[in-house]
C-alpha positions in Angstrom: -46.6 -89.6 -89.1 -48.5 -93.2 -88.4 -49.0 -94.4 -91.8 -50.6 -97.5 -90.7 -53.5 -99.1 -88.5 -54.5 -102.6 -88.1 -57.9 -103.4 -89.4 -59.6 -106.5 -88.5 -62.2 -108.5 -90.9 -63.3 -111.2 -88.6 -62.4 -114.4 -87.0 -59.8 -113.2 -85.4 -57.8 -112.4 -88.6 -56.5 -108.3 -89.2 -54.3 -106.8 -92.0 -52.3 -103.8 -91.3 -53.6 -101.1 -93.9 -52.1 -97.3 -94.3 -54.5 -94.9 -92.9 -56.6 -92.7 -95.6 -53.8 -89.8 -94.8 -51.1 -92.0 -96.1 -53.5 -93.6 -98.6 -53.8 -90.5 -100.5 -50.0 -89.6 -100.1 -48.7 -93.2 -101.3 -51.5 -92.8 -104.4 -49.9 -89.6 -105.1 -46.2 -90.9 -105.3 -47.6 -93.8 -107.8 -49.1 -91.4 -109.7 -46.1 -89.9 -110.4 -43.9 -92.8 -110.7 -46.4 -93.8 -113.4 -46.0 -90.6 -115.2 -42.1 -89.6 -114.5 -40.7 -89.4 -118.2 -38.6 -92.6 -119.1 -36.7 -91.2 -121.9 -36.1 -87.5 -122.9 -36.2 -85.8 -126.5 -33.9 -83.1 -126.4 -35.2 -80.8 -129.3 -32.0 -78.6 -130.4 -32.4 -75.4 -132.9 -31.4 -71.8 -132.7 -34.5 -70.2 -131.2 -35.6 -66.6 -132.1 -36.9 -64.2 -129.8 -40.5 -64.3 -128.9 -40.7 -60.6 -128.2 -39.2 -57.7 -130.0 -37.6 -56.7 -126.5 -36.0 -60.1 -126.5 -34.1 -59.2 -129.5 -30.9 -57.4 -128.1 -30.0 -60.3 -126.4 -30.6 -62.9 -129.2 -28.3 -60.5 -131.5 -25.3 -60.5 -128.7 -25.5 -64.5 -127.7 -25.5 -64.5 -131.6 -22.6 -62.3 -132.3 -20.7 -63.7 -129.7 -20.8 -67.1 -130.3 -17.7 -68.1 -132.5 -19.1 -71.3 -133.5 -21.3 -69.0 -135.6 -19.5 -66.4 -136.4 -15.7 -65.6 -136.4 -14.9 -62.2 -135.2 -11.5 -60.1 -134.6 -11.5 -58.9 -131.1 -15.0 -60.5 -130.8 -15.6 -59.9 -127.4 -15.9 -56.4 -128.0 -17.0 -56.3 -131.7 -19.5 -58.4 -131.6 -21.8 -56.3 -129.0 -20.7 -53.3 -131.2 -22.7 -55.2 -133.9 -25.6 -56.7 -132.1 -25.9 -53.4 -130.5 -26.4 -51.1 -134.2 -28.3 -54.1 -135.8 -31.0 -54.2 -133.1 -33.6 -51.4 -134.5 -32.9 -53.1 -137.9 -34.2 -56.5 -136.6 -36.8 -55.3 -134.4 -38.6 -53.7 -137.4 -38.4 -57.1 -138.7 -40.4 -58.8 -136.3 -42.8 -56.2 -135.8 -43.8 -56.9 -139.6 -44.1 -60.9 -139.0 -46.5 -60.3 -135.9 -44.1 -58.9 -132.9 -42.1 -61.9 -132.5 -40.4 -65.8 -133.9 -43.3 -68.3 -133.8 -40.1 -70.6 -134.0 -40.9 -71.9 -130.1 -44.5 -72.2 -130.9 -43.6 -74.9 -133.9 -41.4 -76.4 -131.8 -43.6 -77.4 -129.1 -46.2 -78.4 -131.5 -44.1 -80.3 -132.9 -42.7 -81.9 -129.5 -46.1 -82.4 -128.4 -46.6 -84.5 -131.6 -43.4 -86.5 -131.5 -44.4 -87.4 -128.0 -47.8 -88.7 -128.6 -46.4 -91.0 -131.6 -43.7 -92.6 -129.6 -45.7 -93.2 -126.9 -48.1 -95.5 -128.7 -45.5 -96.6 -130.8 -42.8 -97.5 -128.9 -44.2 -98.5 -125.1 -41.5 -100.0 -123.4 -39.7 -96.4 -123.4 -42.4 -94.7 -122.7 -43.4 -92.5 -120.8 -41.8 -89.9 -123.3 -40.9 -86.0 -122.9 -39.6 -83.7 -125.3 -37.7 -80.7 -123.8 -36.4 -77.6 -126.2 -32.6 -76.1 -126.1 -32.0 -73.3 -128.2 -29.0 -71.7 -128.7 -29.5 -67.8 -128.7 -33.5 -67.5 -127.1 -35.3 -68.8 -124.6 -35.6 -71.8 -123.3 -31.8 -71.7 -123.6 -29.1 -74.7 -123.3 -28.2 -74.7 -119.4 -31.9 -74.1 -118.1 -32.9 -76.9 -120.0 -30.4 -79.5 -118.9 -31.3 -78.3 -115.5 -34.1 -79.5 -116.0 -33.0 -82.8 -116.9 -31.2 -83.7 -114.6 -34.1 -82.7 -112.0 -36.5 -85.7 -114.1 -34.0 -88.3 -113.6 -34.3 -89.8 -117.1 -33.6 -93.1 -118.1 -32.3 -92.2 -121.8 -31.8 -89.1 -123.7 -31.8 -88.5 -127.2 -29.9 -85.4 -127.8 -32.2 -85.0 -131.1 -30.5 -81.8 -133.6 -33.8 -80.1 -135.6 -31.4 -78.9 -138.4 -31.3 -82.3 -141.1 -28.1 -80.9 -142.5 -25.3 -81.0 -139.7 -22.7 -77.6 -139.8 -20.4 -77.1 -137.4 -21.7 -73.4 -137.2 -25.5 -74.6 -135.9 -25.7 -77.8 -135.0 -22.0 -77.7 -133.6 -22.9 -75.1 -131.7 -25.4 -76.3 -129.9 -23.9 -79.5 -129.0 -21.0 -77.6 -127.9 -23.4 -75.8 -125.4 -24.7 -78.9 -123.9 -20.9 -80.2 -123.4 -20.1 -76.5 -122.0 -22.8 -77.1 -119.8 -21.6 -80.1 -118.0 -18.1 -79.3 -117.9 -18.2 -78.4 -114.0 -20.8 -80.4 -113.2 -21.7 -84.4 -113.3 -23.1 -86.0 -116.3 -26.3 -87.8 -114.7 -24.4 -91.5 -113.6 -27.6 -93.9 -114.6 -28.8 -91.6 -117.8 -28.1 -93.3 -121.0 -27.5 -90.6 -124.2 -28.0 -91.2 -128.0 -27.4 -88.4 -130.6 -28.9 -87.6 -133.7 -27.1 -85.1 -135.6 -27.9 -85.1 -138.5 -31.0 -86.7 -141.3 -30.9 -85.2 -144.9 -32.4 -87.8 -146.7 -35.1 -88.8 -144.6 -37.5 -90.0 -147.0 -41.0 -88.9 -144.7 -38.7 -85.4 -145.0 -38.7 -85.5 -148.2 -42.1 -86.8 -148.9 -43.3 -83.5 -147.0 -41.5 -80.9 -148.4 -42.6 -82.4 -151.9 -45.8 -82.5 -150.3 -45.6 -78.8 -149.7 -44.4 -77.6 -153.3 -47.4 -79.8 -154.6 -49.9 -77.3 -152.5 -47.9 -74.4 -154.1 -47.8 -75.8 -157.5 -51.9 -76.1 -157.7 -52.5 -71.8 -157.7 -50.8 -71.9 -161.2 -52.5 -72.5 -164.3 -52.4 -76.4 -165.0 -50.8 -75.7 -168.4 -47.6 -73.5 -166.1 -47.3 -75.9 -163.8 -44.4 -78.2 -165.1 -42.4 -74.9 -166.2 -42.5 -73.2 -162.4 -38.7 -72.8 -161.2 -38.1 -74.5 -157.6 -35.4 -73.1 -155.6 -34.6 -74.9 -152.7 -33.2 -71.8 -150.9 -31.0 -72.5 -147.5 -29.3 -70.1 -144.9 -25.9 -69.5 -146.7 -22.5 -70.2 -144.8 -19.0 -68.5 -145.6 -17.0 -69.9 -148.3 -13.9 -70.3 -145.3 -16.3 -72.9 -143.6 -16.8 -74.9 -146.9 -13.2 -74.7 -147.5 -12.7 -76.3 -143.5 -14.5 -79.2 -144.6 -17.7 -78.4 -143.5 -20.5 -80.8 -145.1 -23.9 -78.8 -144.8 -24.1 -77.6 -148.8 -23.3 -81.5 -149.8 -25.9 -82.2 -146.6 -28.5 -79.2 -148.4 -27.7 -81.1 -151.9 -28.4 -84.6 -151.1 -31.9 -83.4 -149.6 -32.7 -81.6 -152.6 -31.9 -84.9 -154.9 -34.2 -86.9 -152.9 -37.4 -84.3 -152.8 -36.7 -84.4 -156.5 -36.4 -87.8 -157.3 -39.6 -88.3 -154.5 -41.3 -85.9 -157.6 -40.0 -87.7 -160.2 -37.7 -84.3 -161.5 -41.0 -83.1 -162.5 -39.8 -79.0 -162.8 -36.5 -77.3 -163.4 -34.6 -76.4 -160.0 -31.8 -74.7 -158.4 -30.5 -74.7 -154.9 -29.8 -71.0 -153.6 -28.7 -69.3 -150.7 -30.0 -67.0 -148.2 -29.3 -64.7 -145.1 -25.4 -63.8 -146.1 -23.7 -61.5 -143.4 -21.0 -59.1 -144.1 -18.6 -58.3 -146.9 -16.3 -62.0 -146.8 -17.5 -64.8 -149.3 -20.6 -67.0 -149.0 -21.8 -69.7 -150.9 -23.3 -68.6 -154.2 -25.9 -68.1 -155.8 -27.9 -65.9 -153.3 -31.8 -66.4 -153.7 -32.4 -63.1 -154.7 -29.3 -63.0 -157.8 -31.0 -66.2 -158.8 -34.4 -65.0 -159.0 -33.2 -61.9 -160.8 -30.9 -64.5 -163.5 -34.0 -66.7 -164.1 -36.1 -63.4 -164.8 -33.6 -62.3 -167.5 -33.7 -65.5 -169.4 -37.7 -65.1 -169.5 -39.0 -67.1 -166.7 -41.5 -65.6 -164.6 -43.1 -68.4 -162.0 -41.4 -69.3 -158.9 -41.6 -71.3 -155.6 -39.1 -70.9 -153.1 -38.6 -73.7 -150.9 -37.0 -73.3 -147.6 -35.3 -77.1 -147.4 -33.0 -76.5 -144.3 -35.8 -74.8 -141.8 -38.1 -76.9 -140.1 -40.5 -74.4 -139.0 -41.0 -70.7 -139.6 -39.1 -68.0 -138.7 -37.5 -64.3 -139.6 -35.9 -66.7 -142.8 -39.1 -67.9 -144.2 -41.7 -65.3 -142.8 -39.4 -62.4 -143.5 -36.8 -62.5 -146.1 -38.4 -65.8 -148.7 -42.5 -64.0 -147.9 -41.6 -60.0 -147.6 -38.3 -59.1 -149.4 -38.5 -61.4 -151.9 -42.2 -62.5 -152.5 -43.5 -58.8 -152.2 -40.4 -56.5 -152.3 -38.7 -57.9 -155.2 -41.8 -58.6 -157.4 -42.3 -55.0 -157.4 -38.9 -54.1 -158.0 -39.3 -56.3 -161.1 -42.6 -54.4 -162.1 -44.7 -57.3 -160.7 -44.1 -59.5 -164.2 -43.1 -62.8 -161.9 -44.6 -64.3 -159.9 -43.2 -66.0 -156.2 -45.1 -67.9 -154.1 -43.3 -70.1 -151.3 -43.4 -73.5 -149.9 -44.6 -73.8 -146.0 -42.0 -74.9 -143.8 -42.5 -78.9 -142.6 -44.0 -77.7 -139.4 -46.5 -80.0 -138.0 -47.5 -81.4 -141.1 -48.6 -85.1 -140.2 -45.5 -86.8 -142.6 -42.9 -84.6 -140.9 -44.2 -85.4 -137.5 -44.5 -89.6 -138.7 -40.7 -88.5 -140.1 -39.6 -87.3 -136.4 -41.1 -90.5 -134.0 -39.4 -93.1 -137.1 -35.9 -91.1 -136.2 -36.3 -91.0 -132.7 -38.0 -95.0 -132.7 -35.2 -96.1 -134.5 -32.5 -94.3 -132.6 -33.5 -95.4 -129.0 -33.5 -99.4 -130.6 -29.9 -99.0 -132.0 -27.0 -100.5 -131.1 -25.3 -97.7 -132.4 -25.6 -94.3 -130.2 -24.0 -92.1 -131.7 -21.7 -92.0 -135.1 -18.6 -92.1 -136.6 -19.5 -88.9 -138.8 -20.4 -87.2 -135.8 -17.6 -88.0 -134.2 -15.1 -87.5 -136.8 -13.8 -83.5 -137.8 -13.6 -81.3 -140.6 -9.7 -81.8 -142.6 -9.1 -78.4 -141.9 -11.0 -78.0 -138.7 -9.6 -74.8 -136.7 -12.5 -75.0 -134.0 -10.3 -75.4 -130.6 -13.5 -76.4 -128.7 -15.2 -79.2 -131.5 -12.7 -82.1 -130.7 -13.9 -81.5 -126.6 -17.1 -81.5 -127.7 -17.2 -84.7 -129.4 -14.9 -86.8 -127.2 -17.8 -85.6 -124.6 -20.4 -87.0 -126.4 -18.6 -90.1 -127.6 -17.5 -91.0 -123.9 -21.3 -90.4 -122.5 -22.9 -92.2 -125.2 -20.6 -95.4 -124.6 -22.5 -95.8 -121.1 
């Protein structure tokens, strides 16, 4: 194709000009030169399906994932599993609307991480936030795909759970370094991680933010005496053992949304969503509820402190079998309400563009911590994982 033509503009002078074909063609390659994403937020989390159909495979990439879970003969036990659990789970999330809104939250939240950085931090902008989860839709590898098609400039590999375990945040960074182990890592893409943030203190300032809300439906005179249990998915008592920091992680946040309300109520932390017969961590939400209402105490929040948004955990289990199932099982003498999950409240979003700002300005790309394993670590794929991450992030 001609792109140009001469055009004269008198006295003998011309200036070669692209035609209005090209015109519009060059326009449309600025355009999106202007608005190709500089540096990428890679939002990681679990996912949940968004359909009850999508639940069989959720359950199976769950059950088969030994990051998670630990299994004998797991490549045949674990479908067993995810195969007679389905029905179970499906009823669930017919009775929390058909579905996880866990992508929904995600994106809102994305969408509001974006718009922050961009005003606040300009020369690595344009930003785009992109979502990996681990066992639903948009999953690990179509993501990175992606990626790699948008030619970033810098990544921030960016873990949504503030308390790092090897069983869900592990996991996912393990799928992104599964991912590229027959492929190229992207030569020119720089990578930061963020693994972990527990004491945040725009975190905490929301969640406190949250029990407040809850705190105002009881009676003024109540108020001081409601129970808080800071209630997080449990883990198995071998990972603790391993070395595994999350309930230390789970604590520390707890101390800070405390001391951010100045101890201003009795508390406990709890914990919830305990699979099969082995040890957990102790005492499950429900035990504790029951122990509190022994000894006379009858108004309760539950706080969800490691979920960022809702899901099956919050919606289900904390609202359902505990807020309505158990209160009747106790003859409705307690009372339960529950703390939202951050979601897109405006100090979580503040809380995600400050660790993201002050990530993609650091020296540091990714940490020691994150690098380093658990004393008794028996994971065969973690140290890959992490000399992955700590090669890419040296570029």
């Amino acid at each position: 194709m001609e792109c140009f033509q001469r055009v004269f503009v008198g006295n003998g002078r011309s200036l070669v000009w692209p035609n209005a074909r090209c015109a519009r063609y060059l326009s449309q390659e600025i355009n999106i030169e202007k608005h190709k994403p500089k540096t990428g937020i890679l939002l990681l989390n679990m996912g949940g399906p968004q359909t009850v159909n999508d639940v069989p495979d959720y359950l199976l990439r769950i059950m088969t994932d030994r990051n998670l879970i630990q299994l004998p003969m797991q490549r045949f036990l674990g479908p067993y599993i995810a195969k007679k659990r389905t029905a179970e789970v499906q009823k669930k999330y017919e009775e929390i609307g058909g579905g996880s809104p866990i992508l929904k939250w995600t994106q809102k939240q994305g969408n509001g991480l974006v718009e922050r950085l961009d005003t606040a931090s300009p020369s690595t902008a344009p930003h785009k936030y992109y979502v990996a989860f681990r066992y639903a839709n948009p999953l690990t590898d179509e993501t990175m795909r992606q990626i790699e098609k948008d030619q970033l400039d810098h990544l921030v590999v960016f873990s949504q759970y503030p308390q790092f375990s090897c069983a869900t945040s592990g996991s996912s960074f393990d799928a992104i370094y599964h991912y590229f182990r027959k492929r190229q890592v992207p030569a020119n893409m720089k990578w930061t991680v963020i693994d972990r943030w527990p004491t945040h203190s725009l975190l905490c300032q929301c969640i406190a933010d949250r029990i407040k809300t809850e705190l105002n439906f009881f009676p003024v005179e109540e108020q001081k005496d409601v129970v808080l249990l800071f209630s997080a998915h449990s883990l198995p008592l071998k990972a603790v053992k391993r070395g595994d920091s999350y309930p230390y992680e789970v604590g520390a946040t707890v101390q800070a949304v405390m001391e951010t309300m100045k101890y201003s109520n009795p508390y406990a932390i709890t914990w919830q969503s305990k699979v099969g017969p082995v040890p957990w961590l102790e005492p499950a939400t429900e035990d504790a509820i029951k122990g509190f209402h022994k000894r006379g105490l009858k108004n309760f929040i539950l706080v969800p402190i490691a979920f960022t948004n809702e899901h099956i955990e919050t919606l289900h289990e904390l609202d359902i079998e505990y807020g309505k199932d158990l209160v009747k099982e106790l003859g409705g003498k307690i009372t339960i309400r529950r703390a939202a999950a951050p979601n897109d409240h405006k100090l979580f979003l503040d809380c995600l563009a400050d660790i993201v700002e002050t990530a993609v300005k650091a020296d540091e790309r990714v940490t020691n911590k994150f690098l380093s394993r658990c004393p008794k670590c028996t994971n065969r794929s973690c140290q890959p994982y992490k000399r992955f991450f700590a090669k890419v992030c040296q570029k």
